[in-house]
Every structure is written in C-alpha cells, then in structure tokens.
C-alpha positions as CSV (number, residue, x, y, z in Angstrom):
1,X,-38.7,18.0,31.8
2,X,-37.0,20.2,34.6
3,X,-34.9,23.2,33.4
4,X,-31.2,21.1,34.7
5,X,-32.0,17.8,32.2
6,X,-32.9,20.5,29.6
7,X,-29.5,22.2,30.2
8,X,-28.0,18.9,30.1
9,X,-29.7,17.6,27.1
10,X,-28.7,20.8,26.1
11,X,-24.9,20.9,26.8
12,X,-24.8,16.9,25.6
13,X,-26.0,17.8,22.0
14,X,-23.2,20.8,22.0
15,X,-20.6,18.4,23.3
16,X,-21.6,16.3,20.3
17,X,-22.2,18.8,17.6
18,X,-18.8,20.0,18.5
19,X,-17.4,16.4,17.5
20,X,-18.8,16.0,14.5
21,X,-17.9,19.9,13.5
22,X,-13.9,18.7,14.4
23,X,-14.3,15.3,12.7
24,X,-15.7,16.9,9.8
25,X,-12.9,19.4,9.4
26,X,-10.5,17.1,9.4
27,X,-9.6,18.5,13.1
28,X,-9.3,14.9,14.8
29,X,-7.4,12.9,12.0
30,X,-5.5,9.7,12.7
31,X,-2.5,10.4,14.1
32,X,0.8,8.4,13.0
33,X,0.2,5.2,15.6
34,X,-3.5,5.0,14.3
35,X,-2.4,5.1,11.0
36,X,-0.1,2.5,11.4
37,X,-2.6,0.3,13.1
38,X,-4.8,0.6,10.2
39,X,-2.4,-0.5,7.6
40,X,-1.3,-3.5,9.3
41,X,-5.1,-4.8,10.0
42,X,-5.7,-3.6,6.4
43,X,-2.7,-5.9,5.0
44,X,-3.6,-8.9,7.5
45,X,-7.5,-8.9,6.1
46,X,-6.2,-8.6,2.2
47,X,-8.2,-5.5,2.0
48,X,-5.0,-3.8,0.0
49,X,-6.6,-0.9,-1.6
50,X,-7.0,0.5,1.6
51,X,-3.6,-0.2,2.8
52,X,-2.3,0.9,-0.7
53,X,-4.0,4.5,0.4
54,X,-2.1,4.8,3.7
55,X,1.3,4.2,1.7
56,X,2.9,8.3,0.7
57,X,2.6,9.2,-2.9
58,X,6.8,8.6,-3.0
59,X,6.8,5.1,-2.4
60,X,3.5,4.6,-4.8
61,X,5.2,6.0,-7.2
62,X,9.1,4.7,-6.4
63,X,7.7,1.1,-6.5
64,X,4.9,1.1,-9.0
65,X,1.4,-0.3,-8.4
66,X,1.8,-3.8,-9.2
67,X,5.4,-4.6,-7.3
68,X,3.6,-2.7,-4.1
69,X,0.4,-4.8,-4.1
70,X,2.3,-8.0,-4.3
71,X,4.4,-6.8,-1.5
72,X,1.5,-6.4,0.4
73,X,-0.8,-9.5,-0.7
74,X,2.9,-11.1,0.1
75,X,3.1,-9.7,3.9
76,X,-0.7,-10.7,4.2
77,X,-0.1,-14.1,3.4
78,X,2.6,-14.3,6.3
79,X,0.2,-12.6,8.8
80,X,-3.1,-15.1,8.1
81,X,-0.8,-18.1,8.3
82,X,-0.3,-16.7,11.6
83,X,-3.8,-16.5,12.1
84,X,-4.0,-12.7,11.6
85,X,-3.2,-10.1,14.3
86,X,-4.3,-10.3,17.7
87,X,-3.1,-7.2,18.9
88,X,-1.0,-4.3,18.0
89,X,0.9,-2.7,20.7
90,X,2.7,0.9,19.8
91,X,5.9,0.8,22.2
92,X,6.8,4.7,21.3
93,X,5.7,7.5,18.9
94,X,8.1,10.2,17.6
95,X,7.0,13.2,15.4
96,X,9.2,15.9,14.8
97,X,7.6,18.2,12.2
98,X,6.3,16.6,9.1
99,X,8.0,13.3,9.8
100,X,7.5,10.8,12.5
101,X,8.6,6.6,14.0
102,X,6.3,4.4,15.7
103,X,7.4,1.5,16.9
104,X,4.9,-1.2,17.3
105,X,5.0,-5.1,18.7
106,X,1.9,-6.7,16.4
107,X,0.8,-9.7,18.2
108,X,-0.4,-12.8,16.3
109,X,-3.3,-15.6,17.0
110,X,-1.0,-18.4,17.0
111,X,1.1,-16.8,19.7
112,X,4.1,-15.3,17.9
113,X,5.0,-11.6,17.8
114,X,7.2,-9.0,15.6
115,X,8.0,-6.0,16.3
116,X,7.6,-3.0,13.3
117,X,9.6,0.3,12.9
118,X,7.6,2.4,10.7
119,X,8.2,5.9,9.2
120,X,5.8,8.1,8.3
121,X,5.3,11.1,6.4
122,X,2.7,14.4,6.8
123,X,1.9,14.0,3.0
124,X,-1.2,16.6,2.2
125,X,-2.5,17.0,6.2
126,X,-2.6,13.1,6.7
127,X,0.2,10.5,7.6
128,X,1.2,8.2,5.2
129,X,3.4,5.0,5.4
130,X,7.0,6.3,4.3
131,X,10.7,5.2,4.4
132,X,14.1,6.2,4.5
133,X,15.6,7.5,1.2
C-alpha cells in the first residue's frame, strides 16, 4: 500500500467517523420537511405508532390517544385507496425559531395529488407535527 491510498484510507475513515460522531449526537437530526415526509409515509403504510411519535406532546395530549390513532388509521385508509404515496414533493420550508411550515404536494399511485400545509414545532430538540392554537 503506497503512503497516498494510506492517507486516503486514512482521511475516508475520518470523513466517516466524523458522521457517525454527528449522527450520534443528535447533530444531523431531521429537519422539519424530513419529518414531515416521514409521518405521511408512516400514515400511508398503517405503521401509526410511528407517526403517533412525530405528532408534539400538545396535540397528544389535546386529542387523546384513541381519537388521534383513528384519525390517522382514517387518513391511511384514504391514501392506500389511492394506492399509497408515490412521491412527496416539499414546495417551501419556513422556520423561524422554534416553529416552522412546510408545504408539501404528496403524489399518489393512481395519479391524483394533494397538497399539505403542515406546522411544526421544536418540541425537546426534534420537530414534531403541530397546529395552530
């Protein structure tokens, strides 16, 4: 092995230790559009306890466990008789401090589209699905 791939196998395993140091902090966590993203393809695949996480404590506890899964199992139902989500497209972000908007067009397997405005809140260093008071 020369001394350059050494320094490049070298610099490579830095590059990467360096991720996983971030990731592991916490340093590189989902911002609001990802977040988003994740709780509609949560709802669409029924996988609610997931989606139920991304939700802010406020809501939770506004709406109560059971009317908030039904909701959701409810908004699943219309995206799989759609054929689930092809694509989700996020049209802008906003944050300004602890609060932000993403609006999103989700695309669906049978064609159709809707667009989502979703607020979001900075609850405990992560965003959580929110909405106005």
């Amino acid at each position: 092995m020369t001394a350059k791939t050494t320094r490049r196998l070298m610099l490579m395993s830095m590059a990467a230790a360096g991720t996983l140091g971030f990731t592991g902090c916490g340093l590189l966590k989902p911002g609001p559009a990802q977040v988003v993203g994740s709780f509609l393809e949560d709802v669409a695949r029924s996988e609610l306890q997931k989606a139920v996480q991304l939700v802010s404590t406020r809501i939770r506890q506004m709406l109560g466990e059971s009317k908030l899964m039904a909701g959701l199992e409810k908004q699943g139902t219309q995206m799989r008789s759609k054929g689930g989500i092809a694509n989700i497209k996020t049209q802008s972000e906003q944050v300004t401090g602890d609060v932000a908007k993403v609006s999103s067009i989700v695309e669906f397997k049978d064609g159709s589209k809707t667009s989502e405005n979703t607020k979001l809140i900075k609850e405990q260093n992560d965003w959580k699905i929110d909405m106005d008071k």
